[in-house]
N, C-alpha and C positions, 0 to 999 in steps of 0.2 A: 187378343180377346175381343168380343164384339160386345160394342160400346151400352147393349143394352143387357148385357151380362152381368149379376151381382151373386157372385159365387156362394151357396151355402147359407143363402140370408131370406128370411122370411119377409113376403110380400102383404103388407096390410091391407093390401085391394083385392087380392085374389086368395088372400090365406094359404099362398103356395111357395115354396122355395124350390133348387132347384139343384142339385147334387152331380157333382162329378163321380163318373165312372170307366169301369172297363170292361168289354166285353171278354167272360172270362175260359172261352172254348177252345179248342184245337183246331184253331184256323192259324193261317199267317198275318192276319189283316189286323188281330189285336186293339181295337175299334175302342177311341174313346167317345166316351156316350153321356149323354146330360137325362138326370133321371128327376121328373117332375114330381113333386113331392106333396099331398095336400093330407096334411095331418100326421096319418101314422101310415098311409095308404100311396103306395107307387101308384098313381095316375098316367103316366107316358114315359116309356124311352126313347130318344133321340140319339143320330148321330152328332158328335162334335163336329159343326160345319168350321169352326177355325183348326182342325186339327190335318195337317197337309195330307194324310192319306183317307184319314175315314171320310172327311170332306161331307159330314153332315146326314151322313147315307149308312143304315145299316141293313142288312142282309135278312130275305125274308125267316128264317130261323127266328132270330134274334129280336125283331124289330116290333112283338109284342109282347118282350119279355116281360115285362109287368104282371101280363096275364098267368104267365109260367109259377111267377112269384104266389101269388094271392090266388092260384089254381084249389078248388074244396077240395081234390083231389089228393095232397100233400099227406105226407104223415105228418101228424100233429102231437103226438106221443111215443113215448119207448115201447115198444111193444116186444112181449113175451109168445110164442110158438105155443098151442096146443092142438095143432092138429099132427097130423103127419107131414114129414118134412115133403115141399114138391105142393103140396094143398094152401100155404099160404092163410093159417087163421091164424090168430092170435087173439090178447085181451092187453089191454093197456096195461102198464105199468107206472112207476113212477124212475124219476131221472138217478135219484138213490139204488133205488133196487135194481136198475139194469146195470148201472155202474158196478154197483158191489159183486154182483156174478159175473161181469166181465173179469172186474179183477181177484175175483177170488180163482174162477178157472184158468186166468194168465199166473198167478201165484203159484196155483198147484203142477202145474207143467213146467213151471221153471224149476218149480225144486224136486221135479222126477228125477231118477236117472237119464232119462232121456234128453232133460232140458230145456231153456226156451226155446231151442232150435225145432222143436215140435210147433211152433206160432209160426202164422207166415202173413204179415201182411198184403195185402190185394188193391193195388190202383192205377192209376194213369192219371189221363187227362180233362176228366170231367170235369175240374177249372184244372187250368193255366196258372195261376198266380204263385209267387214265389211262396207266401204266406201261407195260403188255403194248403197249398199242393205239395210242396218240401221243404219243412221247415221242423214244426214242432214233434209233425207223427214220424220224420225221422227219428228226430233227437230221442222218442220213446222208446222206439223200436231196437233203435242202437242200446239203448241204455239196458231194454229188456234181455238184450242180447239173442233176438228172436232172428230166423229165416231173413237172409236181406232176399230180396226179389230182383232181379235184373229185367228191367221194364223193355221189353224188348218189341214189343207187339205191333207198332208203328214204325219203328225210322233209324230204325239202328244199323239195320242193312245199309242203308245212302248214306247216313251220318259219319260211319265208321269208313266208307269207301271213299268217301269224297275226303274226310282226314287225311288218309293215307296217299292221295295224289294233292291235294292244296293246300293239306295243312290244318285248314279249320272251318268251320260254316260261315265263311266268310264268303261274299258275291257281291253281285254288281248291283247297285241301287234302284232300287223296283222302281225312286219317282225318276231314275235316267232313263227308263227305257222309252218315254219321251223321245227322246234322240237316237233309237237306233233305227236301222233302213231296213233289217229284216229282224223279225223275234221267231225263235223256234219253241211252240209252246209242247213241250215233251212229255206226256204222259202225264197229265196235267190237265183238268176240263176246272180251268180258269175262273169261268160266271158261277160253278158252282162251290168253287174251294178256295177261293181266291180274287173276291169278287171284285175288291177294293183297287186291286192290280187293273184290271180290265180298264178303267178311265185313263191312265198312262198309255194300254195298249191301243187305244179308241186314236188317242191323239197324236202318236207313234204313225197308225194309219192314215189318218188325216192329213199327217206332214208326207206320207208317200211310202211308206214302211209296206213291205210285204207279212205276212204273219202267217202264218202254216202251223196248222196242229198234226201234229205225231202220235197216234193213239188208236190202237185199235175197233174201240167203238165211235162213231160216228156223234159227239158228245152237241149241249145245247153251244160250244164254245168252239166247236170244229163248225157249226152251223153257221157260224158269224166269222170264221177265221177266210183267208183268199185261198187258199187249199187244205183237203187234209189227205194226209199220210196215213194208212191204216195197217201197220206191217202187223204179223200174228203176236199174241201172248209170249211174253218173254225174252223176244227175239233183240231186243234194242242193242244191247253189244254188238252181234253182228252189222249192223245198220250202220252202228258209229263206225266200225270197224270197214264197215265198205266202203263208207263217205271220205275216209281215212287214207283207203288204199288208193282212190280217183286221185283226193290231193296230191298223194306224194306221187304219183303216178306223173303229174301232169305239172310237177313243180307248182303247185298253187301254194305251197306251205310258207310258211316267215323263219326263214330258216334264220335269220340272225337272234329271231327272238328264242327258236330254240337251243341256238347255242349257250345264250348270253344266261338264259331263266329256264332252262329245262332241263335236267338230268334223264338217260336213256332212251332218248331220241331214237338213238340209231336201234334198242331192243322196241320201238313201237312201230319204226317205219317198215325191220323185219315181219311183226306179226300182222299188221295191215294188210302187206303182198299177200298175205293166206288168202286174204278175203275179197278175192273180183267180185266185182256186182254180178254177178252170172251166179255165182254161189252164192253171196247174197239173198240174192232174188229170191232163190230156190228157198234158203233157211226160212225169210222174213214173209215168205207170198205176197211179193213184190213183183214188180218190173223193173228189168238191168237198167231201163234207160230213167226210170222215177229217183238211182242212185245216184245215178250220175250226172244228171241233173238239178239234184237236191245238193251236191256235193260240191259242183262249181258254184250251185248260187250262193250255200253260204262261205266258198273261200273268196269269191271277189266281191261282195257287198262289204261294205264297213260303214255304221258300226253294224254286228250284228252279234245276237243275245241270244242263248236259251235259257229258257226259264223250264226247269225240271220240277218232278214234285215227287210225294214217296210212293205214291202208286205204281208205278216200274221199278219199284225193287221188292216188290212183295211176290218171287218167286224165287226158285234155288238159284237161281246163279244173281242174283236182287243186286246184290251187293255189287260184283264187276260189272255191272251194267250203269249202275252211277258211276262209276269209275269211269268206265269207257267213254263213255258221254264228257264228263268232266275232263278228257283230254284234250280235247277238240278246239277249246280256245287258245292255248297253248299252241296247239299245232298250227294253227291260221294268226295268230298274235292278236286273236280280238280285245285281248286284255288290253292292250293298249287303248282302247278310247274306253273314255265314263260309259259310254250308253252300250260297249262290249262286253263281252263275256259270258258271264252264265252264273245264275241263283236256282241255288235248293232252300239255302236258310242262310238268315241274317244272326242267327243267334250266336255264333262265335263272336260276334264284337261285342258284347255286354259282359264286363272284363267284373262279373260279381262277384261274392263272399262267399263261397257256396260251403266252405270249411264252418263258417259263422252259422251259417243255415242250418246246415244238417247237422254239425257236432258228429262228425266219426272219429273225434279222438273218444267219444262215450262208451265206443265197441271193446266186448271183452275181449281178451286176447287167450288164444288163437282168434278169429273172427271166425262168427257160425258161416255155414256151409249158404250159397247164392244159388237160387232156386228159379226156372227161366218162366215169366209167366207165358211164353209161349206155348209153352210145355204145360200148361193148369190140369188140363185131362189127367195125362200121365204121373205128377205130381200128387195127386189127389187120392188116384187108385193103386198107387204103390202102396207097397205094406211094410216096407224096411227103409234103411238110411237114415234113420228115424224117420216113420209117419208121418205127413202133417196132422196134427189132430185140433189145433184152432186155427180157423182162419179169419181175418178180419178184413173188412172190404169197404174201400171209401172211394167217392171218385171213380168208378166204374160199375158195368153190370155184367159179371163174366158170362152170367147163366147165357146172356143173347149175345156178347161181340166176342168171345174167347175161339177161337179154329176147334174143329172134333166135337163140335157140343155134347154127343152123345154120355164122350166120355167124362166129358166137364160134368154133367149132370148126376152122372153115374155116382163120381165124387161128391158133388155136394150132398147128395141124398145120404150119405153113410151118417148113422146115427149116434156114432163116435166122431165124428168131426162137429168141431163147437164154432157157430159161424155166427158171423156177428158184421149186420149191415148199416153202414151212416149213410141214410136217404133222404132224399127228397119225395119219390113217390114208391108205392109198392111197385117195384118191379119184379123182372123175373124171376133176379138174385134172390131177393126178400122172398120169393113163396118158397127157398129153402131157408132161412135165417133159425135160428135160434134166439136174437136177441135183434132188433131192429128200431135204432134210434134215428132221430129226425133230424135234419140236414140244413143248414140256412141255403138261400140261394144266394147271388152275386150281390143281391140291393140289402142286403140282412147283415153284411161284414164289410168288415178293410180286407186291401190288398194291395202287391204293388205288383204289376205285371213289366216283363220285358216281351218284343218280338221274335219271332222268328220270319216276317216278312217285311219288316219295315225297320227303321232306328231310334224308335221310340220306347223309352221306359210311360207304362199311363199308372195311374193311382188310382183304385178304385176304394171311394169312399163311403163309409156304412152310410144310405138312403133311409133305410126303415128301421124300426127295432126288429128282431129276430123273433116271425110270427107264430104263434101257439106255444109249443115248446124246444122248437129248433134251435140247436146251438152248430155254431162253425167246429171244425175239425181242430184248430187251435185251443177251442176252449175244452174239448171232450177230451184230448192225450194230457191237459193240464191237470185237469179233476182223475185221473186214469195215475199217471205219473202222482200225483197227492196221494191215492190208495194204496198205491206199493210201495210209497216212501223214498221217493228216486229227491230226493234234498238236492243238487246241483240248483244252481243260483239259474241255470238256463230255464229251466220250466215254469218260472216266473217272469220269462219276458212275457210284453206285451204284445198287440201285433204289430202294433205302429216301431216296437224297439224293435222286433226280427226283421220289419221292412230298412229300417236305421241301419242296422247287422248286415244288412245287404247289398248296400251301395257306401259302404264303409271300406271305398277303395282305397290307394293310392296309384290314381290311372288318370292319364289324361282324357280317356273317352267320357270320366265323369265327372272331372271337373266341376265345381261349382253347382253338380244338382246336387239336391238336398228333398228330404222329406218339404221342406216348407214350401219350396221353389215350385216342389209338381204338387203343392196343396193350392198354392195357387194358380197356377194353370189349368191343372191336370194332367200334363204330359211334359215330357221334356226331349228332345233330340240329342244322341248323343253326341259327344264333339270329334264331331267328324269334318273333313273339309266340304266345303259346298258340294268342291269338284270331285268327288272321292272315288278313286279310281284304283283298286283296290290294290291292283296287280302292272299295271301300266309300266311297271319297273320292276319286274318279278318281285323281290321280297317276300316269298312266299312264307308262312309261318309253320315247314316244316324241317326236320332235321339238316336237311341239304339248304336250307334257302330257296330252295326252287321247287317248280312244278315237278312232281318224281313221276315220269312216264314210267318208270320202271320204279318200282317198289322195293326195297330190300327188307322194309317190316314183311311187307304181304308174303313175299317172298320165303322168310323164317318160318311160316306159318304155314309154310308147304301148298299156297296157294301162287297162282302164276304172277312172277314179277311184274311182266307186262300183261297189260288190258288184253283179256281174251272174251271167247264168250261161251257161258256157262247155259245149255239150256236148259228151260224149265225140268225138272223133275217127271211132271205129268204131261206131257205132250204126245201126237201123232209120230214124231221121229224119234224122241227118247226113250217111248214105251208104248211100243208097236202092240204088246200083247192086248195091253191092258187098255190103248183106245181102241182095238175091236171091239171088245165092250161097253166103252166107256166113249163114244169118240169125237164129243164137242167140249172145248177148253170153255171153263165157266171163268167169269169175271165178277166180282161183285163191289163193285166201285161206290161212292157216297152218294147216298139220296141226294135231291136238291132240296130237302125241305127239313130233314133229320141230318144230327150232326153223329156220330157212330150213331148208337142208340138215342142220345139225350133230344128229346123235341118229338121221339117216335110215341106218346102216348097223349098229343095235345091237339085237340080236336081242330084246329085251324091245320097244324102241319097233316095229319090224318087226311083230312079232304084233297088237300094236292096229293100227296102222294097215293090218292084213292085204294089201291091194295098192293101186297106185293106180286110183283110182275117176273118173266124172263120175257130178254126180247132173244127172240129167234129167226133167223135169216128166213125167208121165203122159199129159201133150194129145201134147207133143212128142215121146215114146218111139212111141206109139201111130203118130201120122205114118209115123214111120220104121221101123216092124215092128220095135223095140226091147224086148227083152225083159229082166226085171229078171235083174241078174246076168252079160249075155250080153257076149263081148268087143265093144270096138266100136274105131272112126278115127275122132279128132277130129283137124280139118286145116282147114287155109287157106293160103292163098298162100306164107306163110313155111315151112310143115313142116306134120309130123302127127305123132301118140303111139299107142299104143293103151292103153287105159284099159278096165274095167270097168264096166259101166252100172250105175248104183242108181238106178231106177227112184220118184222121190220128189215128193211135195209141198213138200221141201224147199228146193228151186229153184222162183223162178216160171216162166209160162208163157215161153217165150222168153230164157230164163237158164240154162246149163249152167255146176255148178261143181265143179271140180277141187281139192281141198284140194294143197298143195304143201310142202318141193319134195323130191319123191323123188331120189335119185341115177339119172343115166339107166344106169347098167350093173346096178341093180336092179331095171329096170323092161322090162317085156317089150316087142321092139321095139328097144330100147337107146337110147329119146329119156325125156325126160320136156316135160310143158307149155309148159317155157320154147323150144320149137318152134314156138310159135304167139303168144308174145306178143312186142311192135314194139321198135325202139328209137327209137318218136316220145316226144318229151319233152314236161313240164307246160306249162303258160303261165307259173308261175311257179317261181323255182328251179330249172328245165331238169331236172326228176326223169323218174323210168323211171314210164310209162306201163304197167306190167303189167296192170290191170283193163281194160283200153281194148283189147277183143281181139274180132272178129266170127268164130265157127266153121262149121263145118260140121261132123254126126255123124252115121257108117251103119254100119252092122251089118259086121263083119270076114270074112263068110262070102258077104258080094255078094248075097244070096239075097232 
């Protein structure tokens, strides 16, 4: 703690105190933050400069979150629908009256014949925190006995694959990658997803490290990297799978560590031989000799790390593609040094309550039917299975980040579906609502957050009271729960007892933290050794003990034991028909200034990101009498947007990309991208296939 630090305590000279927090979005970097407090008014947030990863620095997103807070722009009241749904009016109401229609309409669907399984709750990750995000609106939902949702839309594809070959989201320590000699950043644009990483990888280089980004767009982080790789959409199994075949080719592999810590070795080093850099090449639009070159450097450098992320699994074959990748340390023994190996997520080691949390013993039995939000489109505008006919949405904005929007919209508009949004500002979601209450933001409540890129639990502690008449999501399912008379002793936790409920281990990772410990800190490190080397002795945390090259789960599941590679869905070789039509692969990767949607409607992030863009190769503009700057129609089968052309080398030949995700009622046209991307799912974890997109683009003027 720095010695002029006085936690939570008000300053008689400045009339300001000074509150711990967390930054509470869908990053890995999980960012503890000190929030200056002067009155009842968030005046600054700052990073924790004694916190070893945020290191005092937050991310341009974030780093005027205050303003986000105290934005006039906020909903400040429950508001009631009178116009037509998709128009977005309404009249205030009171916090009474919106309640009692929520629950009078969740009452009457419960006791249809059809059920509560007609209710479908809608979120993600619009916070992070264990509290805000799964805790209390599980425990309703379950109780209600409504629709569970299988959150599938981000990461389930890598999550699920990368289980199935190490076991758990468990990897190599972001602050070791200090010490490795080569980093492979894979499918991954680091400065803007992952920013906090970046001073490890700065200093990595500094000591003599080579660093190479893997990534089909030319990102601001391949721009700073000592090479970049740009193999096509989807292709990355293949790639692994060449680099694969070079190794064993050429004996570079650690064959003791595969005997000793790997289960079917000899079914990976078979399906490797498939793949010569010559084919390779061919699948990836690559050069034989960029494979086999990439291929010796990382089997004789040591240490050396990839750092993956979930952007290379958001196409059909998503899922063996983190797999394939994730075999690679195994096959060279990188596992063996701390600064080796390979990170997607740290969040396997936060050994939490999660039974405590959510209360699924609360679920009636049978359990209702699991509805994929991948699938929202298709869900919506079904007519049978039962219907959904409420749906309730927090922590997300479908209307703009859901894949197929047309259809998503199509749903929300039906005037039989009873929808009901908990926000912070009117979005797109909200101009269908029926019922639209107000949202605290991060400095308005408690929380206690874990990582998925570092080994930090942070606590984020209420800064402000909760402005106009916004309430947190804990306290709306508790008043919600009171109406329908759900009596369990659990809907009377507080939040500080569910954050208790949640590191109410008995595990040595948590040891000795306590709610009071990270009250006073802020954060705490789990107990982990300095050295922590996750794998250096295999002990892998799956059924075998070891690294499974070959999979016998996957396997059951009538998916290939070993790593193969699955191609995209919509591609120039997978579906020849359909890219003579269609025949530049779209990408729509994260803005640098918006986080999915959240920060897309705040006039500082607005300015960077000035409108929404495709960048278009220069071969491909040229084709189409594309001119830089010029409006243009990107479209396919499912919808179209219009966008602005940026004219770039920054996209390859045959690769248009969209940075995302704009709100569509700020974007000209009134669509944004997600008009053109599927709701086909992974091969594994049944995730949203968003990169998996074949377009067409032509000038808006027809000429």
């Amino acid at each position: 703690m720095s010695a002029n630090f006085q936690p939570n305590t008000l300053d008689s000279s400045t009339e300001s105190k000074i509150v711990r927090a967390a930054c509470p979005h869908d990053c890995p970097d999980t960012c503890a933050m000190l929030v200056t407090v002067e009155g009842t008014r968030a005046v600054r947030v700052a990073g924790d400069p004694d916190h070893p990863v945020t290191r005092g620095t937050l991310c341009t997103k974030v780093a005027n979150y205050e303003q986000r807070t105290h934005s006039p722009e906020r909903v400040k009241t429950p508001l009631r629908r009178v116009g037509a749904k998709g128009e977005g009016r309404f009249v205030p109401v009171s916090w009474d009256e919106a309640l009692d229609e929520i629950a009078s309409r969740f009452r009457a669907l419960a006791a249809s014949p059809e059920g509560a399984q007609t209710i479908l709750p809608y979120s993600y990750s619009g916070t992070l925190g264990l509290v805000q995000n799964q805790s209390m609106d599980r425990r309703f939902f379950h109780r209600l006995g409504a629709s569970l949702l299988d959150r599938t839309i981000c990461a389930t594809a890598g999550a699920e694959a990368y289980k199935a070959t190490i076991g758990a989201s468990i990897g190599t320590d972001p602050e070791a990658f200090v010490g490795a000699r080569l980093i492979l950043l894979w499918g991954t644009n680091t400065i803007t997803s992952n920013v906090h990483l970046w001073p490890f990888i700065l200093e990595a280089k500094h000591r003599g490290a080579r660093v190479i980004a893997i990534d089909p767009r030319r990102t601001r982080t391949a721009d700073s990297c000592d090479e970049h790789i740009a193999p096509l959409p989807g292709t990355d199994a293949a790639l692994a799978l060449g680099l694969m075949h070079v190794i064993f080719a050429e004996g570079l592999e650690d064959r003791d560590y595969l005997e000793r810590h790997t289960v079917g070795a000899e079914d990976l080093r078979r399906r490797a031989s498939e793949y010569a850099p010559a084919r390779v090449a061919e699948i990836c639009g690559l050069e034989a000799d960029t494979i086999v070159r990439l291929a010796r450097l990382y089997a004789t450098t040591r240490p050396a790390v990839i750092r993956m992320n979930y952007g290379l699994q958001r196409h059909a074959g998503g899922g063996m593609a983190v797999r394939t990748i994730s075999c690679l340390p195994a096959v060279t023994g990188a596992w063996r040094e701390r600064a080796g190996g390979a990170l997607l997520s740290t969040s396997g080691l936060f050994p939490l309550n999660y039974q405590a949390l959510e209360r699924p013993d609360l679920l009636p039995q049978p359990q209702p039917r699991t509805l994929n939000m991948s699938l929202l489109g298709d869900v919506l505008t079904k007519t049978d299975d039962p219907p959904v006919r409420a749906l309730y949405v927090y922590n997300s904005n479908p209307a703009a980040v859901a894949p197929e929007q047309s259809k998503v919209i199509e749903g929300l508009r039906r005037e039989d579906l009873f929808l009901v949004v908990h926000e912070l500002f009117l979005t797109d979601t909200t101009d269908y609502a029926d019922i639209v209450i107000p949202a605290t933001t991060q400095l308005e409540h408690f929380d206690l957050h874990k990582a998925y890129g570092h080994f930090y639990l942070v606590i984020n502690e209420r800064a402000i009271p909760p402005l106009h008449e916004a309430k947190p999501n804990t306290e709306v399912f508790r008043l919600l729960a009171a109406r329908l008379g759900f009596d369990e002793a659990c809907f009377q936790d507080s939040d500080e007892e569910i954050a208790r409920q949640a590191i109410d281990v008995d595990h040595p990772a948590l040891k000795g933290i306590t709610l009071e410990a990270l009250r006073e800190k802020g954060w705490a490190r789990l107990n982990l050794a300095e050295d922590f080397a996750p794998f250096a002795e295999g002990n892998f945390p799956t059924a075998s003990g070891k690294c499974e090259l070959y999979s016998e789960t996957l396997a059951a599941m009538g998916l290939p034991g070993a790593p193969e590679f699955i191609p995209p869905r919509e591609s120039r070789a997978s579906a020849p028909a359909l890219a003579a039509r269609f025949p530049l692969a779209l990408l729509t990767p994260a803005s640098h200034a918006f986080l999915n949607s959240s920060f897309a409607n705040l006039s500082k992030q607005l300015r960077q990101e000035k409108r929404p863009f495709v960048e278009i190769h220069p071969d491909d503009a040229a084709a189409r009498r594309i001119a830089d700057g010029e409006q243009v129609r990107v479209f396919n089968e499912r919808g179209s947007c219009e966008l602005t052309a940026l004219v770039s080398t920054r996209a390859r030949p045959g690769v248009v990309v969209s940075p995302s995700v704009w709100w569509n009622k700020l974007s000209p046209g009134g669509t944004n991208v997600n008009q053109l991307t599927s709701q086909g799912l992974t091969d594994i974890g049944r995730g949203a296939t968003f990169y998996d997109a074949l377009v067409e683009v032509e000038r808006m003027n027809g000429a």
